[in-house]
C-alpha positions in Angstrom: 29.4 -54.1 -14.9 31.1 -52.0 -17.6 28.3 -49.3 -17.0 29.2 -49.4 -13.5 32.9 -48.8 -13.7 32.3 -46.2 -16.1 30.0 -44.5 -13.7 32.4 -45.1 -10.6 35.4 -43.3 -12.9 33.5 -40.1 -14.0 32.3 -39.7 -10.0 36.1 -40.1 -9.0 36.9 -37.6 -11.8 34.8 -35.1 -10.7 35.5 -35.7 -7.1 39.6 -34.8 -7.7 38.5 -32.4 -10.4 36.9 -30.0 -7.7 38.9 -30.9 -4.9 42.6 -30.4 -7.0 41.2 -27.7 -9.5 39.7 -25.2 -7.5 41.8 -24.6 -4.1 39.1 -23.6 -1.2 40.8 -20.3 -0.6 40.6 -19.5 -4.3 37.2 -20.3 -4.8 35.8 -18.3 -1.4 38.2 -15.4 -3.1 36.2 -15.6 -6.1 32.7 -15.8 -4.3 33.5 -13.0 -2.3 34.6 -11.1 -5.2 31.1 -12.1 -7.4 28.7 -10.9 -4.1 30.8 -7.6 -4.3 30.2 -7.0 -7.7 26.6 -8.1 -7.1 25.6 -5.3 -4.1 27.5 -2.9 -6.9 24.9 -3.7 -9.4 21.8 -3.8 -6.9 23.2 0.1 -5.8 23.2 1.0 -9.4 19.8 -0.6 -10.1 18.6 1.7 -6.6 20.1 4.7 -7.8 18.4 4.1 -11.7 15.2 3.9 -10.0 15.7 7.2 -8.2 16.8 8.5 -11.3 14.3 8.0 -13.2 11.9 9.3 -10.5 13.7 12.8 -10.5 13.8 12.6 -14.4 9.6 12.5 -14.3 9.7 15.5 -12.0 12.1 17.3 -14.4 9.8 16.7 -17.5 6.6 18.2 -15.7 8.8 21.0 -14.7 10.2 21.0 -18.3 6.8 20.9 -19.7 5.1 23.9 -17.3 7.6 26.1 -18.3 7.4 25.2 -21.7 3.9 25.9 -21.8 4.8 29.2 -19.8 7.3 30.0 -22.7 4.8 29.6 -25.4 2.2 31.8 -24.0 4.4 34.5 -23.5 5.6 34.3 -27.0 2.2 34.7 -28.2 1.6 37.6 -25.8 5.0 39.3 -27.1 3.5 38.7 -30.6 0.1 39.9 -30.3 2.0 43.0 -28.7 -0.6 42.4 -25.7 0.1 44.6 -22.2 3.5 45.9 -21.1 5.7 44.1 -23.8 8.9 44.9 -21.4 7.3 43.6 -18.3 6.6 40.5 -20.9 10.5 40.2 -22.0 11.8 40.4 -18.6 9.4 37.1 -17.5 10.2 35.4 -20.5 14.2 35.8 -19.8 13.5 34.5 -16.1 11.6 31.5 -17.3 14.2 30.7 -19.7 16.8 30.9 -16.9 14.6 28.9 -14.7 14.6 26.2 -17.3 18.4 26.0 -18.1 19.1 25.9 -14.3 16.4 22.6 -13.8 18.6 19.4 -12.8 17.8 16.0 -12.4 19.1 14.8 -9.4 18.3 17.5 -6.7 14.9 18.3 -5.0 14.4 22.3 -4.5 17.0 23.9 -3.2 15.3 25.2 0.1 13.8 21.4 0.9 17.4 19.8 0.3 18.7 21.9 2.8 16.4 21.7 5.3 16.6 17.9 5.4 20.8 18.5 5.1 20.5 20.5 8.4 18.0 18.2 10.2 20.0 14.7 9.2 23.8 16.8 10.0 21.7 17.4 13.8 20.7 13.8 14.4 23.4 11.6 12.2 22.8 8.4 14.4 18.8 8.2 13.4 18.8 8.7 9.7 21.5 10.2 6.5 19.9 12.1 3.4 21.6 12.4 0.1 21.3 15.5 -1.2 21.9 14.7 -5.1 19.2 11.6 -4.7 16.9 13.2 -2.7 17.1 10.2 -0.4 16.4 10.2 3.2 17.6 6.8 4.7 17.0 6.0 8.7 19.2 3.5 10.4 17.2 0.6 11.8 19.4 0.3 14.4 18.4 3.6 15.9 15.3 3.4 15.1 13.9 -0.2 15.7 14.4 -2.9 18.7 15.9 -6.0 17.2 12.5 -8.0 15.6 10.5 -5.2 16.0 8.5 -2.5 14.1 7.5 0.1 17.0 9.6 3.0 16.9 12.3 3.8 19.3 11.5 7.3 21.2 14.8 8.8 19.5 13.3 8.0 15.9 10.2 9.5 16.5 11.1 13.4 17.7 13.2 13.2 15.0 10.4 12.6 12.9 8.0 15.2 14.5 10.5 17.7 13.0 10.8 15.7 9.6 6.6 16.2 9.5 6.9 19.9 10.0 9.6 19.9 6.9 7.2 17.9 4.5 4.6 20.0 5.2 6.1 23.3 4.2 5.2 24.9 1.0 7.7 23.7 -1.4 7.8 19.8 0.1 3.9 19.7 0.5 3.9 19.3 -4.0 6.0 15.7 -2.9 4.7 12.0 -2.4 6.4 10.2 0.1 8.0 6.5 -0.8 8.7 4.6 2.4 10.6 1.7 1.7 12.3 -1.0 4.3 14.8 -3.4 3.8 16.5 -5.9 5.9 19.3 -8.4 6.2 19.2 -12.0 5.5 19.2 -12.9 9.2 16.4 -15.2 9.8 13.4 -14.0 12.0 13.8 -16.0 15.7 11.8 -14.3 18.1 8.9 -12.5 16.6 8.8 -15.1 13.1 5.1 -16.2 14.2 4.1 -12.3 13.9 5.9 -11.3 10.3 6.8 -14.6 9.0 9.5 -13.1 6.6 12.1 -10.6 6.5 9.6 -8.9 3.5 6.8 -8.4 5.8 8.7 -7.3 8.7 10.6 -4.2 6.3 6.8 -3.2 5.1 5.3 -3.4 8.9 8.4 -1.1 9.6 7.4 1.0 6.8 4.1 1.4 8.0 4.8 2.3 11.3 7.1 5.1 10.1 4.1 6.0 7.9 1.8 6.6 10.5 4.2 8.3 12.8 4.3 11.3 10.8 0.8 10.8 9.5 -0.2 11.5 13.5 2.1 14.2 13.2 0.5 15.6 10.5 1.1 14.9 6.9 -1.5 14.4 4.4 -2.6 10.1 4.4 -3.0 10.8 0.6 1.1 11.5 -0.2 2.0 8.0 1.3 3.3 5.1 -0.7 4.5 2.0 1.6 6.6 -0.6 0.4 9.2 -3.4 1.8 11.9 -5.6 -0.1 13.0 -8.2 2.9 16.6 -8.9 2.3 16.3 -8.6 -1.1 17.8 -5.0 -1.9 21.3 -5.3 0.1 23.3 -2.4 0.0 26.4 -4.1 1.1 27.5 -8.1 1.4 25.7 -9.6 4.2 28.1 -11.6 6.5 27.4 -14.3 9.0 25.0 -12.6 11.0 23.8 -10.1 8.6 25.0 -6.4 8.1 24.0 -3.1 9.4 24.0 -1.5 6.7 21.1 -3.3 5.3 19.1 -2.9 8.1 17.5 0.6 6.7 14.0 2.3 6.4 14.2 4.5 3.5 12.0 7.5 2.1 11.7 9.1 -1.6 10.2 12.6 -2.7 8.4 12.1 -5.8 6.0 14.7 -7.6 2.4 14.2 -6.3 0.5 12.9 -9.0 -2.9 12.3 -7.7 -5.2 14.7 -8.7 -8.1 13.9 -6.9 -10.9 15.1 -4.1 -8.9 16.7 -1.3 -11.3 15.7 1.6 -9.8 14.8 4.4 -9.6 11.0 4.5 -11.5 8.7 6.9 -7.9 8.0 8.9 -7.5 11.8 9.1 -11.3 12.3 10.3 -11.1 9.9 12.9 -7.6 11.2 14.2 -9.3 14.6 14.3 -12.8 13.5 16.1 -10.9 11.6 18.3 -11.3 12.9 22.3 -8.1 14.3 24.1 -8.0 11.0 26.8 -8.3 12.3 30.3 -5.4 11.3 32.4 -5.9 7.7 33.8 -5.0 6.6 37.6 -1.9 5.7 38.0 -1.1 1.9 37.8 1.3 -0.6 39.2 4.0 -1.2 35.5 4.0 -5.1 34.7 6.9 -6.6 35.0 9.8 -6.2 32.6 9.3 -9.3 29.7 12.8 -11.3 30.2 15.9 -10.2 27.9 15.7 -12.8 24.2 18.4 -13.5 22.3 17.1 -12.5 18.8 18.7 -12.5 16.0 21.0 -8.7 15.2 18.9 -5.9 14.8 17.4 -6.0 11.7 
């Protein structure tokens, strides 16, 4: 019996404790105030990773020129050719290496990809001191779905023709998708998860500018769900988490540069002669999916 009371006074004591203590206004403050600081950190953690990306490509850049460097100095030394042809290469590598910097891609690429994301700012933003191209779901995917909207792809016909130049061609492409926390509704029994639906979206940006003619061998897909926010999801998610976005690394595989069997068959492939015309089905009825994720 004494056990009993005892029990019944603590419950009662932490029943007024939380319900006098903590005011409800006070406490969502302080919620809202911890998710904020939260998305903060997750940014940081997003930018470190891209970070640390660009720092690999400026240590191979550091180390080629380095090596450049040295050879000339023995050249110089060994008094070998046109000594002041020699001196002026040496001063423009050394130039070259002062003016290196972490967080940009080459000049000519980052404003290519500044021009084409200024000409279609409703498809996709880039970030010239990242190097980050990030597309906006909402133009670029139905709600629940991964097929591209017609919008997204021209813009990325014209994307393909920009990583295929020259200086972006030396690049690996990252395609990474994100979501909100809205649950899937409509089209759960085909992704199951927010995770799978961001790398089927992935993929599907993949292949568009694969068709359109970038190398199979640069891509890297990849797809966090909800898990990456960018902002504080509220009740029914958040735009601004809705994203596909793509990273330029320095191609590191080395190895046979055969075209690969997805680029064989794409080429062998027949042109398909034009088919009769046929009566269109019928429009599928309107859903009421969750936002556009």
């Amino acid at each position: 019996m004494k056990r009993a009371w005892m029990t019944s006074g603590l419950l009662a004591g932490t029943v007024l404790l939380s319900a006098g203590c903590v005011p409800e206004q006070k406490y969502n403050d302080l919620l809202t105030a911890y998710k904020g600081q939260e998305q903060q950190l997750l940014t940081a953690q997003n930018e470190l990773s891209t970070a640390r990306a660009n720092e690999e490509r400026l240590r191979a850049q550091v180390a080629a020129t380095m090596a450049d460097l040295e050879e000339l100095q023995k050249r110089i030394a060994n008094g070998d050719g046109d000594i002041s042809a020699w001196i002026a290469k040496y001063e423009e590598l050394k130039k070259q290496l002062e003016s290196l910097e972490v967080t940009q891609l080459p000049k000519d690429l980052s404003d290519e990809l500044l021009a084409l994301a200024n000409e279609n700012p409703d498809v996709f933003e880039f970030d010239p001191r990242t190097g980050m191209l990030r597309f906006k779901n909402d133009f670029t995917f139905d709600s629940g779905s991964d097929q591209l909207k017609s919008g997204a792809t021209a813009v990325l016909g014209r994307l393909a023709t920009i990583l295929n130049s020259p200086t972006a061609s030396k690049f690996e492409v990252k395609v990474v998708g994100h979501t909100d926390n809205a649950p899937l509704v409509r089209t759960k029994a085909k992704f199951g998860t927010n995770v799978m639906l961001s790398v089927f979206r992935s993929a599907s940006l993949r292949n568009a500018l694969v068709k359109d003619g970038v190398s199979a061998r640069r891509f890297q897909v990849a797809g966090y769900g909800e898990f990456r926010p960018v902002v504080v999801n509220g009740a029914k998610g958040a735009a601004e988490n809705r994203r596909v976005e793509l990273y330029l690394t320095p191609l590191a595989f080395d190895g046979p540069t055969d075209g690969t069997s997805e680029e064989r068959t794409r080429a062998e492939t027949p042109v398909a002669t034009k088919a009769p015309a046929t009566k269109a089905p019928a429009a599928a009825p309107a859903d009421d999916d969750e936002p556009t994720k």
